[in-house]
N, CA, C, O and CB atoms as a CASP TS submission, in Angstrom:
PFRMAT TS
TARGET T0000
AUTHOR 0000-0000-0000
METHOD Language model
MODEL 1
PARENT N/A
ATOM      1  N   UNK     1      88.759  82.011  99.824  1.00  0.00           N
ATOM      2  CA  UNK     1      88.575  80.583  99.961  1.00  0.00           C
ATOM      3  C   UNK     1      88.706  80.164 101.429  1.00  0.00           C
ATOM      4  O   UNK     1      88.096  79.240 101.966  1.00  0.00           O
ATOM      5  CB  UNK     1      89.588  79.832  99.091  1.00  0.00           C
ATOM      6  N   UNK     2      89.603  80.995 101.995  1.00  0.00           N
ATOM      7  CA  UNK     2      89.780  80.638 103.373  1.00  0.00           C
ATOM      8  C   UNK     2      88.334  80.831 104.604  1.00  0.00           C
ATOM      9  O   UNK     2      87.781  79.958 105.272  1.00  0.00           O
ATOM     10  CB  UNK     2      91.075  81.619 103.771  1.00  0.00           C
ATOM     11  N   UNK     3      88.118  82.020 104.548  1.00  0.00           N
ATOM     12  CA  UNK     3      86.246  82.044 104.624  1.00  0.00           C
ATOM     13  C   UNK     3      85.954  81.147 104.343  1.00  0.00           C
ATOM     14  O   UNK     3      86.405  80.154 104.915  1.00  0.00           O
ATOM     15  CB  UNK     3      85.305  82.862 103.837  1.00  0.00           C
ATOM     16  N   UNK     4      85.156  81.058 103.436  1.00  0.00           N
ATOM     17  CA  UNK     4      84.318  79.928 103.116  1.00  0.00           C
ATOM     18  C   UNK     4      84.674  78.892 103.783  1.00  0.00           C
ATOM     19  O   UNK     4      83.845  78.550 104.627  1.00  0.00           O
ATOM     20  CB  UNK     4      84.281  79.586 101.833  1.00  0.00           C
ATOM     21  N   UNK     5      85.626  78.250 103.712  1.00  0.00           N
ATOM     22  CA  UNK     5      86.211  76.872 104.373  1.00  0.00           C
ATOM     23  C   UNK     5      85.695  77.223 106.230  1.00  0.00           C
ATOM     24  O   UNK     5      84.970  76.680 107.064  1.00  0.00           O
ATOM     25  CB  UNK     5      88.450  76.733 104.038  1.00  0.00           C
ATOM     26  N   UNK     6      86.481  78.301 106.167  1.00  0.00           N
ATOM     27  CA  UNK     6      86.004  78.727 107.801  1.00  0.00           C
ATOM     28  C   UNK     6      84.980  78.580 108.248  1.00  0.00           C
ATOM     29  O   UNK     6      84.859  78.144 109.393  1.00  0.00           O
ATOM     30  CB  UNK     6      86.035  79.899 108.193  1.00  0.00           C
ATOM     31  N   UNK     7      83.877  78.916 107.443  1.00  0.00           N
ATOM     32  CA  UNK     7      82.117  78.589 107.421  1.00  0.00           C
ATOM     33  C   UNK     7      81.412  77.408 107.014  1.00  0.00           C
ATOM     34  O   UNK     7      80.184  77.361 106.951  1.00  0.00           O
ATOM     35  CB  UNK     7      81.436  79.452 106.552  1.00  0.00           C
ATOM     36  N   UNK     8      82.013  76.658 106.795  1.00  0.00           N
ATOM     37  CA  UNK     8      82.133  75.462 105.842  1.00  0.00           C
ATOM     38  C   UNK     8      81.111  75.005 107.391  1.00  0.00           C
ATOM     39  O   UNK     8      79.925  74.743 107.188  1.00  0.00           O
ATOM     40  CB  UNK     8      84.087  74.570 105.207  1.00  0.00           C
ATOM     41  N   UNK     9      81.492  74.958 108.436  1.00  0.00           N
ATOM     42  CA  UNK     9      80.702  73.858 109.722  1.00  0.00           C
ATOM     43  C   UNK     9      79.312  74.868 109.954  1.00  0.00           C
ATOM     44  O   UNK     9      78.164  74.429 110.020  1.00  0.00           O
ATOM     45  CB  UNK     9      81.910  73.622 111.683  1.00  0.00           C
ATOM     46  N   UNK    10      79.636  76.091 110.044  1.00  0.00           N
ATOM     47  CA  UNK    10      77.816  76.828 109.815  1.00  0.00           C
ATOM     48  C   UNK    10      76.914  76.701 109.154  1.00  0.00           C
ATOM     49  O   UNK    10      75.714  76.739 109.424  1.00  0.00           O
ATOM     50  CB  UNK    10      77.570  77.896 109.519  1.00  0.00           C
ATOM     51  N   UNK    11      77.735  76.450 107.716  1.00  0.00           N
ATOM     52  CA  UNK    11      76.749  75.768 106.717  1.00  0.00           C
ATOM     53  C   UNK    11      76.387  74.665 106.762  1.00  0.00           C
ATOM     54  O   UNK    11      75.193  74.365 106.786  1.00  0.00           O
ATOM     55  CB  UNK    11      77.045  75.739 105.636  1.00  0.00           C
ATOM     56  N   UNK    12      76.937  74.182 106.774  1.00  0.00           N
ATOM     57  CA  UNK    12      76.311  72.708 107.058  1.00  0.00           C
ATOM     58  C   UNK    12      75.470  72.404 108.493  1.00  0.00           C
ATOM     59  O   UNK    12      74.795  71.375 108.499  1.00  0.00           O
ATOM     60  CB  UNK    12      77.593  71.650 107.055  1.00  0.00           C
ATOM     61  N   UNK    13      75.472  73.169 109.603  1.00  0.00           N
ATOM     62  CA  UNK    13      74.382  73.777 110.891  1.00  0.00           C
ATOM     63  C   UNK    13      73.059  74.121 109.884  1.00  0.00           C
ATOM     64  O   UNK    13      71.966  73.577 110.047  1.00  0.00           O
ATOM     65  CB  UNK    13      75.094  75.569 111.917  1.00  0.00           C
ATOM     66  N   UNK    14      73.248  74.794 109.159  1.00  0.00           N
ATOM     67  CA  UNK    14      72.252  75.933 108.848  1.00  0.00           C
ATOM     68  C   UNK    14      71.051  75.247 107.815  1.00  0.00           C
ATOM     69  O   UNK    14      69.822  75.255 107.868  1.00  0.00           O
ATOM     70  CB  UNK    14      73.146  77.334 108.034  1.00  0.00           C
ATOM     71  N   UNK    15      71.990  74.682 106.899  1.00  0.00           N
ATOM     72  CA  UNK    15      71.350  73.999 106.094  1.00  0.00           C
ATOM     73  C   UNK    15      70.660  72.530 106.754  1.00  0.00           C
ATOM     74  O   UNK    15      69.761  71.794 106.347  1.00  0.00           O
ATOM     75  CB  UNK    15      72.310  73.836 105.007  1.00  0.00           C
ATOM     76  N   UNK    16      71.298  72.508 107.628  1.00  0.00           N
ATOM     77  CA  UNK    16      70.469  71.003 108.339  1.00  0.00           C
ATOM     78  C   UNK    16      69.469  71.531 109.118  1.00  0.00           C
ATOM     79  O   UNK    16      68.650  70.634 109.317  1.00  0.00           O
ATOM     80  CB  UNK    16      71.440  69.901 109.454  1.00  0.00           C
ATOM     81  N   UNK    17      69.095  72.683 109.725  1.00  0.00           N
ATOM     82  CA  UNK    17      68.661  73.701 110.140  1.00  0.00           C
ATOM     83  C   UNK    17      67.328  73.892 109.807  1.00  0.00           C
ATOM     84  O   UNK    17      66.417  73.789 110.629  1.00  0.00           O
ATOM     85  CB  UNK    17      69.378  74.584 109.813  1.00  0.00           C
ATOM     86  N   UNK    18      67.115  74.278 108.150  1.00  0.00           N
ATOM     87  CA  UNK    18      66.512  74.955 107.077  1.00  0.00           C
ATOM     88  C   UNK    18      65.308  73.161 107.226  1.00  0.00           C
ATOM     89  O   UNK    18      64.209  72.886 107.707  1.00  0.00           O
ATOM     90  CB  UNK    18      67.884  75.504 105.282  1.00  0.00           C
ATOM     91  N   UNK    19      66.275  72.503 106.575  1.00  0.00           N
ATOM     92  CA  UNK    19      65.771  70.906 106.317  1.00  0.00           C
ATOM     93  C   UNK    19      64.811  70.352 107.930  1.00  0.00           C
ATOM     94  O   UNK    19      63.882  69.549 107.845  1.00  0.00           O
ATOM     95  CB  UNK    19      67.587  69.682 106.028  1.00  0.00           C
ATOM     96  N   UNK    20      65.270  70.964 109.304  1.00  0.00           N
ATOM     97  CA  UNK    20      64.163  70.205 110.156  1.00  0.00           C
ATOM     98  C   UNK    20      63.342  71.775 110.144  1.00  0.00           C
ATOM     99  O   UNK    20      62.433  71.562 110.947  1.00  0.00           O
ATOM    100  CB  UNK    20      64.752  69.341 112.021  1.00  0.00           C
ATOM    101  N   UNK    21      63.266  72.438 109.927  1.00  0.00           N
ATOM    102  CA  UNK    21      62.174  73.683 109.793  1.00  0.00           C
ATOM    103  C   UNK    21      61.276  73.289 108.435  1.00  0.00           C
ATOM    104  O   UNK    21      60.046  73.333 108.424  1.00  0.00           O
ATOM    105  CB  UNK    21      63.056  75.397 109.550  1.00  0.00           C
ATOM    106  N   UNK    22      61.798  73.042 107.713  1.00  0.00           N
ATOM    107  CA  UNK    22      60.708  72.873 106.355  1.00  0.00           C
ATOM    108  C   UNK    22      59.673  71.553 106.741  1.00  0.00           C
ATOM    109  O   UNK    22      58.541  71.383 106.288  1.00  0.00           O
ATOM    110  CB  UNK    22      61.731  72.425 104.638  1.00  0.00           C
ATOM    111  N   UNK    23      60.491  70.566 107.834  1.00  0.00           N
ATOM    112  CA  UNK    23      59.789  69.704 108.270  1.00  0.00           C
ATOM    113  C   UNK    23      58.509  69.831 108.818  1.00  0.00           C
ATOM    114  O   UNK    23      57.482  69.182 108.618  1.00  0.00           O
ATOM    115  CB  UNK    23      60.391  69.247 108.918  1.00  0.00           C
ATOM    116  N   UNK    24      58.807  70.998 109.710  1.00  0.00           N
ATOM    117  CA  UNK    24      58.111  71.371 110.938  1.00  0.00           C
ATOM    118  C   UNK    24      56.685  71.748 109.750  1.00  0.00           C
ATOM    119  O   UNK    24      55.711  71.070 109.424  1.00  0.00           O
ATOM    120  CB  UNK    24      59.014  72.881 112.122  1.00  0.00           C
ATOM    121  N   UNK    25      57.125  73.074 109.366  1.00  0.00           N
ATOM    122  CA  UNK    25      56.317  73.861 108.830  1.00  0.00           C
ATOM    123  C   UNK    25      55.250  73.155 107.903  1.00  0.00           C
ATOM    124  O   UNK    25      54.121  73.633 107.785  1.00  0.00           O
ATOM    125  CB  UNK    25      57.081  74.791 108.204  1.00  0.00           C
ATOM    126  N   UNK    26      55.680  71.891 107.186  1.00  0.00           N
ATOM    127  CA  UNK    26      54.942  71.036 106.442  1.00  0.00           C
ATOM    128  C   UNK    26      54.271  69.871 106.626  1.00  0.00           C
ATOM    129  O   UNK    26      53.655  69.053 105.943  1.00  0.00           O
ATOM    130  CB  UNK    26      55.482  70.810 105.753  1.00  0.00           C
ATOM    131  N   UNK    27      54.618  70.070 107.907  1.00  0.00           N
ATOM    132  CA  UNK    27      53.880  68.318 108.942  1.00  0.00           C
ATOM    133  C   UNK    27      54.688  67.299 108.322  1.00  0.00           C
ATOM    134  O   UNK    27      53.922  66.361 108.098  1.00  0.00           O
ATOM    135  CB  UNK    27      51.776  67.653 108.603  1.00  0.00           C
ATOM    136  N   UNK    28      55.838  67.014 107.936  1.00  0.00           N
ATOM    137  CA  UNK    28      56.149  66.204 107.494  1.00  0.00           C
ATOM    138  C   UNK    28      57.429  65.529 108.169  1.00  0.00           C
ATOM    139  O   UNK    28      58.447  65.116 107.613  1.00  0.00           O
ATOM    140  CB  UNK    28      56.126  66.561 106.396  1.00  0.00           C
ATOM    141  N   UNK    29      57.053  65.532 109.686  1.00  0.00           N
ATOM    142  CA  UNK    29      58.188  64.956 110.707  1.00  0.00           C
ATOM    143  C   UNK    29      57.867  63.308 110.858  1.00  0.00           C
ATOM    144  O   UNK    29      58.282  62.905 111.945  1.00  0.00           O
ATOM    145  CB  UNK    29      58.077  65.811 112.401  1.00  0.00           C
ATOM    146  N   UNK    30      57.337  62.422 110.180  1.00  0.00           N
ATOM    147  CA  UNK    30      57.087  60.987 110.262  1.00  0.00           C
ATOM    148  C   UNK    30      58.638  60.315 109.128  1.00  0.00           C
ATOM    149  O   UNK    30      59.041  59.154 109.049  1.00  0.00           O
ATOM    150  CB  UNK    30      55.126  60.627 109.527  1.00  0.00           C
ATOM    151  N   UNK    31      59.041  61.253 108.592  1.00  0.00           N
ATOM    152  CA  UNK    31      59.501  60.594 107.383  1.00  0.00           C
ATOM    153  C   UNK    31      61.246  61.115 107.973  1.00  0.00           C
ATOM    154  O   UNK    31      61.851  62.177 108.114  1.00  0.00           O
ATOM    155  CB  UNK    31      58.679  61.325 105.567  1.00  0.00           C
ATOM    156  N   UNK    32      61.436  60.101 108.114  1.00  0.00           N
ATOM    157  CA  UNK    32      62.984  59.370 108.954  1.00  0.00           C
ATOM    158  C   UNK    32      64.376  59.990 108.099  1.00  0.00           C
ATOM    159  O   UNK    32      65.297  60.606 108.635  1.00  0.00           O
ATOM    160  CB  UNK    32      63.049  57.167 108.741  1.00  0.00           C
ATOM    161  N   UNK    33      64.253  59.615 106.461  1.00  0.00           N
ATOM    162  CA  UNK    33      65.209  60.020 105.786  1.00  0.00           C
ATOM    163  C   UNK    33      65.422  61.370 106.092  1.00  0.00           C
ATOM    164  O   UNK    33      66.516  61.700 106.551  1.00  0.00           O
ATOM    165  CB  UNK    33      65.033  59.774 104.535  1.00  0.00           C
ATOM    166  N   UNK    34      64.276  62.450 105.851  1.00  0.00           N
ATOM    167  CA  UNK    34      64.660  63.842 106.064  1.00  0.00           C
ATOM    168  C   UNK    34      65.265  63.956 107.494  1.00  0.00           C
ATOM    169  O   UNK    34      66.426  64.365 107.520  1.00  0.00           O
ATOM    170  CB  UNK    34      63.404  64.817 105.877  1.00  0.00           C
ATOM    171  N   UNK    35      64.703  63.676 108.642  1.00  0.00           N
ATOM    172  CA  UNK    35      65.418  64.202 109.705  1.00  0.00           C
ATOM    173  C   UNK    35      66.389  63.143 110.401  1.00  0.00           C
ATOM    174  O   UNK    35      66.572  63.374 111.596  1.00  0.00           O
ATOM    175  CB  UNK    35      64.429  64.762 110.672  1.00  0.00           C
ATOM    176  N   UNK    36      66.824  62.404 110.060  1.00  0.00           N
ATOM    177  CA  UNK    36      68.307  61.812 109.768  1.00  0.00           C
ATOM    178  C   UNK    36      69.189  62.294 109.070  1.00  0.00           C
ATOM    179  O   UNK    36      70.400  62.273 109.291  1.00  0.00           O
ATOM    180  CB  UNK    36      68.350  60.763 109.258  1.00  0.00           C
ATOM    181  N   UNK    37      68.396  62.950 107.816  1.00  0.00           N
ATOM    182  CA  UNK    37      69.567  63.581 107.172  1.00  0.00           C
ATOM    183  C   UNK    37      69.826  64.758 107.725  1.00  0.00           C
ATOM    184  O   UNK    37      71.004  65.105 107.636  1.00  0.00           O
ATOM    185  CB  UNK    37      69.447  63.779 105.799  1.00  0.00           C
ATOM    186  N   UNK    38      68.946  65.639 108.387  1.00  0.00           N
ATOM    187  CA  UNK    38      69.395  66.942 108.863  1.00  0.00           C
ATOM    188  C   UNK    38      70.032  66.733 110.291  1.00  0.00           C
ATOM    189  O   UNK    38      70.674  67.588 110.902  1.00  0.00           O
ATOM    190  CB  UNK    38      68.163  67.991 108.900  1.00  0.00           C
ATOM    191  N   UNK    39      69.761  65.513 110.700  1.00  0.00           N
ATOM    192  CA  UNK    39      70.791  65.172 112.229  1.00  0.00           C
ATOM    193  C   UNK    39      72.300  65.039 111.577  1.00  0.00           C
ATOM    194  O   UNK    39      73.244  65.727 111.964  1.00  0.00           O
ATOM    195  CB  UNK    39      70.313  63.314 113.231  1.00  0.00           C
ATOM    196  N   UNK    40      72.370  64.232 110.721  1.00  0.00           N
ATOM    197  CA  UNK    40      73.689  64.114 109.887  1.00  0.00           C
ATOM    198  C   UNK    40      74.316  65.634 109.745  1.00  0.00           C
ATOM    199  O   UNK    40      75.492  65.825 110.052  1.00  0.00           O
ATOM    200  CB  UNK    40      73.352  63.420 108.278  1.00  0.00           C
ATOM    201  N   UNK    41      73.583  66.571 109.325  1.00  0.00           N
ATOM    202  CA  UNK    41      74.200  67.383 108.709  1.00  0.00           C
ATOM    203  C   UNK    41      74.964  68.444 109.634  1.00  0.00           C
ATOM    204  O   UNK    41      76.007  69.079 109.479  1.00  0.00           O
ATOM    205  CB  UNK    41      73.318  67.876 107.839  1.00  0.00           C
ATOM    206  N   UNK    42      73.704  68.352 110.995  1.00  0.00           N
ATOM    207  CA  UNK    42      74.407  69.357 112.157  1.00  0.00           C
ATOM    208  C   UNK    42      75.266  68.761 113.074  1.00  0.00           C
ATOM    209  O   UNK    42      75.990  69.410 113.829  1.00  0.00           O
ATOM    210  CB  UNK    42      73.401  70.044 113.068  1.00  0.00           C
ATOM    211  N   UNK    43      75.205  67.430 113.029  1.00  0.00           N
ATOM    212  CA  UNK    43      76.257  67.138 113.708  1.00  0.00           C
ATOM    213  C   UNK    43      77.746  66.978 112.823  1.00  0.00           C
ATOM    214  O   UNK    43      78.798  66.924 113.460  1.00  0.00           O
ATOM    215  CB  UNK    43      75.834  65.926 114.417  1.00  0.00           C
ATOM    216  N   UNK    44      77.753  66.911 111.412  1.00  0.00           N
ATOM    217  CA  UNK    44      78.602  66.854 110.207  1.00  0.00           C
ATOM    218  C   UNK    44      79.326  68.351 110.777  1.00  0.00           C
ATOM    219  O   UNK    44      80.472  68.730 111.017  1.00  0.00           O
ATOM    220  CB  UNK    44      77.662  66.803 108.450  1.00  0.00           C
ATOM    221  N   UNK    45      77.835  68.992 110.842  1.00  0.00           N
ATOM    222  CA  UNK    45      78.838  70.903 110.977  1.00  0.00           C
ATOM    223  C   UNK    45      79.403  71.282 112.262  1.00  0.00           C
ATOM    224  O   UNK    45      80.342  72.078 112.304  1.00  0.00           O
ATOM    225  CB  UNK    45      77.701  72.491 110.767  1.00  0.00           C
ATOM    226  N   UNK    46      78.864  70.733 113.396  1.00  0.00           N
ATOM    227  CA  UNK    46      79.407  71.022 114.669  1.00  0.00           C
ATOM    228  C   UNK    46      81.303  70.359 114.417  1.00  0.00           C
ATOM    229  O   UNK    46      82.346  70.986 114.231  1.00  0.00           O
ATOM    230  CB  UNK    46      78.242  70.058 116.056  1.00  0.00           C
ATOM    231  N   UNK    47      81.121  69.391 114.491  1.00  0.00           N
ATOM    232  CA  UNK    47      82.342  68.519 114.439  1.00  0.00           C
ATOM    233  C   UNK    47      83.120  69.085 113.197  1.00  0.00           C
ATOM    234  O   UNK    47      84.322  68.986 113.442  1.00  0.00           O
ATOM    235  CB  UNK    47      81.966  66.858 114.283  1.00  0.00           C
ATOM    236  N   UNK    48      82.851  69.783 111.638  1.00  0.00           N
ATOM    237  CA  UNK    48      83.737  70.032 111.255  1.00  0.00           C
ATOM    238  C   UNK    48      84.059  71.604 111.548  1.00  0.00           C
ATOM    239  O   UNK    48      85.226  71.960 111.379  1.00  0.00           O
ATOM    240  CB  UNK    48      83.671  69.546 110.113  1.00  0.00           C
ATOM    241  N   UNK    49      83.203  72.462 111.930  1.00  0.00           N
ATOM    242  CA  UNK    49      83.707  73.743 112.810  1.00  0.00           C
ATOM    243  C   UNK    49      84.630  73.724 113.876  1.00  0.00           C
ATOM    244  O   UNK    49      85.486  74.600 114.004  1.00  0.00           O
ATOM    245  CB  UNK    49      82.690  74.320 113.429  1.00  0.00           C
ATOM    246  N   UNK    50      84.539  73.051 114.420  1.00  0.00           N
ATOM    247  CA  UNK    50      85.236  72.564 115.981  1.00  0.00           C
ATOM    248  C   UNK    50      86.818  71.996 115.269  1.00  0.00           C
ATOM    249  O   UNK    50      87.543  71.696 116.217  1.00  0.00           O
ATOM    250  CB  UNK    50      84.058  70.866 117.035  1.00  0.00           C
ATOM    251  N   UNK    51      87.518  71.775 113.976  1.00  0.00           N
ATOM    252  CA  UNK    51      88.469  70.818 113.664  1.00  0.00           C
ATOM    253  C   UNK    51      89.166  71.973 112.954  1.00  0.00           C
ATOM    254  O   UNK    51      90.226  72.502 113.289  1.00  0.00           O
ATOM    255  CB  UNK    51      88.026  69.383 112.842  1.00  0.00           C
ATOM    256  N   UNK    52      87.983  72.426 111.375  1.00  0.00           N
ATOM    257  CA  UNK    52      88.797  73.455 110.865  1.00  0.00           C
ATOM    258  C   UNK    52      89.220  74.626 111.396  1.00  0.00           C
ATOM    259  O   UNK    52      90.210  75.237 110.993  1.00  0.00           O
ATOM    260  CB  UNK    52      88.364  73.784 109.985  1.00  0.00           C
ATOM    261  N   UNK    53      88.318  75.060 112.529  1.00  0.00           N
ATOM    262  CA  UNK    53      89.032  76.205 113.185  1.00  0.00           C
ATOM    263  C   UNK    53      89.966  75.934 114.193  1.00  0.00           C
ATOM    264  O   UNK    53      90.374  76.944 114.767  1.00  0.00           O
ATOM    265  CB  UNK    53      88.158  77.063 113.748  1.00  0.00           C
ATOM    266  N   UNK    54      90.308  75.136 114.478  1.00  0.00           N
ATOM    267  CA  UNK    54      91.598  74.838 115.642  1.00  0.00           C
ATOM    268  C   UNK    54      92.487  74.375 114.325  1.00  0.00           C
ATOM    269  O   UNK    54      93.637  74.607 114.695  1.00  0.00           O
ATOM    270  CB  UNK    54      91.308  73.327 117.211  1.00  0.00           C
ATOM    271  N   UNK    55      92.548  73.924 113.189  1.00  0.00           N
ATOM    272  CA  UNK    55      93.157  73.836 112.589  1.00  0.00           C
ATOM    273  C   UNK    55      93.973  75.299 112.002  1.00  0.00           C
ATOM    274  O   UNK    55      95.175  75.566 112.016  1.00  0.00           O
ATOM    275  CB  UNK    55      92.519  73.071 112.005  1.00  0.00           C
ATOM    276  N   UNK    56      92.695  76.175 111.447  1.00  0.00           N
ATOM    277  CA  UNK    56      92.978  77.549 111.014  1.00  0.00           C
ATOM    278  C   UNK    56      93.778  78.367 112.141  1.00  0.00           C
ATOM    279  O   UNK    56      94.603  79.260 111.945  1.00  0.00           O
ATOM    280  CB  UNK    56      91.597  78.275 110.663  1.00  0.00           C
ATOM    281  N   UNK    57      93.455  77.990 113.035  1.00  0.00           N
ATOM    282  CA  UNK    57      94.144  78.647 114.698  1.00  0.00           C
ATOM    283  C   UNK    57      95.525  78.487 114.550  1.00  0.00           C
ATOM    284  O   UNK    57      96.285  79.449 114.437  1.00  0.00           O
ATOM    285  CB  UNK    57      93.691  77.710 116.317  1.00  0.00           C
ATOM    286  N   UNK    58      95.965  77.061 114.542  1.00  0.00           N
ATOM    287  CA  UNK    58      97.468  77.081 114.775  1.00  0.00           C
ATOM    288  C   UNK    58      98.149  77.818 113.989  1.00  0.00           C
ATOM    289  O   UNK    58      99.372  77.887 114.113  1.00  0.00           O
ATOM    290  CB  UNK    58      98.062  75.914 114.694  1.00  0.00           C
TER
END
């Protein structure tokens, strides 16, 4: 469980990741919700990687 949690901010990189690539690949970069939501998601994962692992650190 501790993994996972540890990865918890990659995933959420990766998967926001996946979401502006499917964009790309499908011409479908006009439509705001999708790549808002995948800005949400990598900046969701940067910021919670950066917290749980200085957390897991101490």
């Amino acid at each position: 469980m501790k993994s996972l949690l540890k990865n918890l901010g990659l995933i959420l990189i990766l998967v926001g990741v996946v979401i502006l690539l499917g964009c790309s690949f499908t011409g479908n970069v006009n439509d705001n919700a999708l790549l808002g939501t995948s800005v949400v998601l990598v900046v969701l994962g940067l910021i919670s990687y950066i917290i749980i692992n200085k957390k897991i650190a101490d």
